[in-house]
N, C-alpha and C positions, 0 to 999 in steps of 0.2 A: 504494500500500500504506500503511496504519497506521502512523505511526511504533512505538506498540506492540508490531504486528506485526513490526516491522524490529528494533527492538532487540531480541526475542526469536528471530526465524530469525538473527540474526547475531553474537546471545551476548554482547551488550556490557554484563548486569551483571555480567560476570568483569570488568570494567574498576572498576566502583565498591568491589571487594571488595579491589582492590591501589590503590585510589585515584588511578585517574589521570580526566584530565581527556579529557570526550568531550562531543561534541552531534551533535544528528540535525538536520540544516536538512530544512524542505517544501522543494521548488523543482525546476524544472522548464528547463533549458535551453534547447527549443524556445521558450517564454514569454518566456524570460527573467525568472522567478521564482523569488526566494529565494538567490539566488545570490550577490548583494553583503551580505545578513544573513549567511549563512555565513563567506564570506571578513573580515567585518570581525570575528568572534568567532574567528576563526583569528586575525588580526592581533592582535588585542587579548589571545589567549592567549600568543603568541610573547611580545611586547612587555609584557608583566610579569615573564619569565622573566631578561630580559637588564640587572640589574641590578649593571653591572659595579663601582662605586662603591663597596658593603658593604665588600667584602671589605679597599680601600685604609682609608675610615674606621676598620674595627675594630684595624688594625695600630697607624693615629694612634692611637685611645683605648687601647691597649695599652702604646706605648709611654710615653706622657703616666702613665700610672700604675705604669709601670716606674721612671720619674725622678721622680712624688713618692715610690715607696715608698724608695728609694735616698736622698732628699736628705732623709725625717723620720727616719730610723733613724742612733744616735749610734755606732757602728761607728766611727768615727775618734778615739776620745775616747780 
């Protein structure tokens, strides 16, 4: 079948309209076709998602600018 066809009998432009992420692999398991394209844009979807890191950085740059606004303000005078 069409990928065309496929994304229209299985309604996956409601997926573009809340914006999530989709793809149609060709491929063929008898073949052994298309199958490791698909799996590696699965992986490579997951694996941008798991960016555990941000969230420790932005605490540092929080607090870093917690104790300059603290140590230029003359409050102790």
């Amino acid at each position: 079948m069409p990928l065309d066809e496929m994304k229209e009998k299985l309604d996956l432009s409601k997926f573009d309209e809340i914006k999530r992420k989709w793809h149609l692999q060709p491929s063929s398991a008898t073949k052994n076709e298309g199958l490791d394209k698909g799996f590696q844009w699965l992986a490579n979807t997951l694996k941008s998602k798991t960016d555990y890191t941000q969230p420790i950085l932005e605490t540092i740059n929080d607090s870093k600018t917690m104790k300059d606004d603290l140590l230029h303000r003359k409050w102790w005078k």
